[in-house]
DOKETOR-267117 format. One line per field, with one value per residue (C-alpha): residue number from 1; residue in three letters; x, y negated, z negated. Coordinates in pm, 1 decimal. Each point is the difference from the previous one (the first is absolute). Layout:
! residues N
i	NUM:... .
aa	Ala:... .
X	X:... .
Y	Y:... .
Z	Z:... .
! end
This chain:
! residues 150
i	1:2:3:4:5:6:7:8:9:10:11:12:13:14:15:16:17:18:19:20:21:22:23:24:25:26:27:28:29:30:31:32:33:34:35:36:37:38:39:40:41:42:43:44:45:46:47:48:49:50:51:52:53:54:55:56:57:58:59:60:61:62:63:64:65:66:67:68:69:70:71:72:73:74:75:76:77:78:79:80:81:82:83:84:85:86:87:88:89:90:91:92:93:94:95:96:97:98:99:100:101:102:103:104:105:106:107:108:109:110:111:112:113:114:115:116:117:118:119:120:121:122:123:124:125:126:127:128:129:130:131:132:133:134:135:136:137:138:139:140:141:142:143:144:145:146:147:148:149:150 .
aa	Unk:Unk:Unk:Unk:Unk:Unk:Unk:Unk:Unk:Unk:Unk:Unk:Unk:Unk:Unk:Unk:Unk:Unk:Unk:Unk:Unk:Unk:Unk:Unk:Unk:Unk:Unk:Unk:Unk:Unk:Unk:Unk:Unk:Unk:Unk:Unk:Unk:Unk:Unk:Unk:Unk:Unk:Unk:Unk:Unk:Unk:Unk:Unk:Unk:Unk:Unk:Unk:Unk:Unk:Unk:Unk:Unk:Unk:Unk:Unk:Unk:Unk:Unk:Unk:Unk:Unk:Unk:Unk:Unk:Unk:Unk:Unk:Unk:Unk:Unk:Unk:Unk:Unk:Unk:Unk:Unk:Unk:Unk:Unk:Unk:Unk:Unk:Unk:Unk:Unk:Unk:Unk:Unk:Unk:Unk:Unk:Unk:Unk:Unk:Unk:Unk:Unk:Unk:Unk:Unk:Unk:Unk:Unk:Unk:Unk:Unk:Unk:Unk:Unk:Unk:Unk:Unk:Unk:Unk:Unk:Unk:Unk:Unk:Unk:Unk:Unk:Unk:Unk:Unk:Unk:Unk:Unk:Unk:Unk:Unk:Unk:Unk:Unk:Unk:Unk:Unk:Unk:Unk:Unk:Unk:Unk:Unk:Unk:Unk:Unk .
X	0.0:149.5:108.1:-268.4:-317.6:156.5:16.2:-332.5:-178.6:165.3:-100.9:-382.3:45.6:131.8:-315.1:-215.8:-212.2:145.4:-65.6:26.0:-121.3:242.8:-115.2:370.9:-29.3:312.0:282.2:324.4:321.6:-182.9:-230.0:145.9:15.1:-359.7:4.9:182.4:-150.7:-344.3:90.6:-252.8:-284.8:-103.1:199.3:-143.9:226.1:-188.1:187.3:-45.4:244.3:-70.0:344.0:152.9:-296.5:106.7:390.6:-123.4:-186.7:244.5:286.4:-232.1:-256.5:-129.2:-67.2:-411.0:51.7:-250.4:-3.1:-301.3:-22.0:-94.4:-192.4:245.2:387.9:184.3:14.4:-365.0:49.0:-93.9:-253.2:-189.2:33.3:-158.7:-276.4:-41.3:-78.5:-221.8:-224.1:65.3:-406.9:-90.1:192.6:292.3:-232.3:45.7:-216.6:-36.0:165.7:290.6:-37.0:-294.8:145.1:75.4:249.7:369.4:164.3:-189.1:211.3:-249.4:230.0:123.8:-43.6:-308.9:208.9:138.9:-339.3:-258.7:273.3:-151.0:-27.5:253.6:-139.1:293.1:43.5:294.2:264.0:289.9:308.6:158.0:-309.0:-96.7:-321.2:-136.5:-330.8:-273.8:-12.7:364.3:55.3:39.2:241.3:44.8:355.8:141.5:330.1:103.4:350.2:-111.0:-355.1:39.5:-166.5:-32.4 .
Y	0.0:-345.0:-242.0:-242.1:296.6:70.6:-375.0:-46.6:300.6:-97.6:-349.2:122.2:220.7:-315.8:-216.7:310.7:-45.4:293.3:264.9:55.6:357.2:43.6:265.1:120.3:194.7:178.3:145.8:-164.0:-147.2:-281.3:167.2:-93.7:-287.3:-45.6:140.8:-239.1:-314.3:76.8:88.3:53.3:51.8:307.2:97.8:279.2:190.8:170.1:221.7:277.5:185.3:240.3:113.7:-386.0:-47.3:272.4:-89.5:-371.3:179.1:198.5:-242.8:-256.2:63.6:-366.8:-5.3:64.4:126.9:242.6:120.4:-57.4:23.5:-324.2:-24.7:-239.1:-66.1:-314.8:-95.5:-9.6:-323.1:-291.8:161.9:84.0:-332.1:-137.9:244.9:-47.7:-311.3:5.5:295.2:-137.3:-93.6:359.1:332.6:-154.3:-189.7:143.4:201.3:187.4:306.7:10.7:366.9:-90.9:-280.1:-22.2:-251.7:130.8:-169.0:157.6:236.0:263.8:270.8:-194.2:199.2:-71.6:-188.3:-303.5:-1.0:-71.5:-290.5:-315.8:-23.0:-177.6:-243.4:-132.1:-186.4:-234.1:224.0:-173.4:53.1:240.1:204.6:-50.0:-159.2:-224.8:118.3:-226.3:89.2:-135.4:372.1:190.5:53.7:238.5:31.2:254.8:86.6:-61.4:129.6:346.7:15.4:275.7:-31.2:379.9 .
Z	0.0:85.3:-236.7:132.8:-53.3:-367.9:-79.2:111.1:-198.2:-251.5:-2.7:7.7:-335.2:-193.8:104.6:-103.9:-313.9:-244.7:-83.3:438.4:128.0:283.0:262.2:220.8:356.7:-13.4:-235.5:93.1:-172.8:-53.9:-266.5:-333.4:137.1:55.2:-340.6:-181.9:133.9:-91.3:-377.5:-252.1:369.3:154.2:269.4:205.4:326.4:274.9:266.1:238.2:-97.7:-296.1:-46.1:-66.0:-251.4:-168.3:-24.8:-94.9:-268.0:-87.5:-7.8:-171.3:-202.6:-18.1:352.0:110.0:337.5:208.7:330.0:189.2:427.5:149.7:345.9:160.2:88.7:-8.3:367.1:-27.2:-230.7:182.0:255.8:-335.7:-163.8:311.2:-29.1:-352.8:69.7:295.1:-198.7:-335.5:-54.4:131.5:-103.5:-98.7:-308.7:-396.0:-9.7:-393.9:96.7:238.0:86.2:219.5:178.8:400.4:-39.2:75.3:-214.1:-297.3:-195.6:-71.3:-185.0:-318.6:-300.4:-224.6:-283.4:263.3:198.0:-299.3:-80.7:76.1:349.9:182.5:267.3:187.9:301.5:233.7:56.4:-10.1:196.0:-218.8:6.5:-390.8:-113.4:-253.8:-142.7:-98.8:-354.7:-101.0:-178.9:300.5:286.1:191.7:202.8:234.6:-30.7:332.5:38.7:-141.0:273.9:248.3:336.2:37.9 .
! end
């Protein structure tokens, strides 16, 4: 992740009311990091890949990770921004539970504990691909260096 991306998430977690539930696509080096500059907030990891959940696990019991399968790959970024926002009032709206929603962007696999959270209603991506959600608790940020287009 670029110095510019890092600088930039990590400007967003210092304006964030605490405690700040942080919501991470992707295990990387740049974990404990994420880690340490949300202390005493929830910091929650999401990959694909079961196996580095369960060395992150292993190697740090602190860290709540789970592997979950998401519907989409990074190239597909911007052409679903742009759709997000063209279908934003139809199935890409909150609805009260995100396993029955059309939009793509919805990540319908998290585990029960993270999804019954309060819901996280984000929007403007920014160029670094990290959000700031409307409720000044919540962000959610992928970990961009770690995303696999596979």
């Amino acid at each position: 992740m670029s110095t510019a991306d890092l600088k930039a998430i990590a400007t967003v977690l210092r304006h964030c009311a605490a405690p700040c539930n942080v919501l991470v696509f992707g295990l990387s080096c740049e974990t404990l990091l994420w880690n340490s500059l949300n202390h005493n907030g929830r910091k929650v990891f999401v990959d694909e890949s079961a196996y580095f959940v369960s060395i992150f696990e292993e190697k740090c019991p602190g860290i709540e990770a789970y592997d979950v399968q998401f519907k989409t790959k990074v190239s597909e970024l911007y052409d679903l921004i742009e759709r997000y926002k063209f279908q934003e009032k139809n199935e890409c709206r909150p609805v009260q539970n995100l396993l029955f929603s059309d939009c793509k962007l919805a990540v319908n696999d998290l585990p029960n504990l993270i999804s019954h959270e309060e819901k996280l209603h984000c929007g403007g991506a920014t160029s670094c691909g990290h959000h700031r959600c409307s409720s000044d608790r919540d962000v959610v940020a992928p970990n961009v260096a770690h995303d696999r287009d596979d």
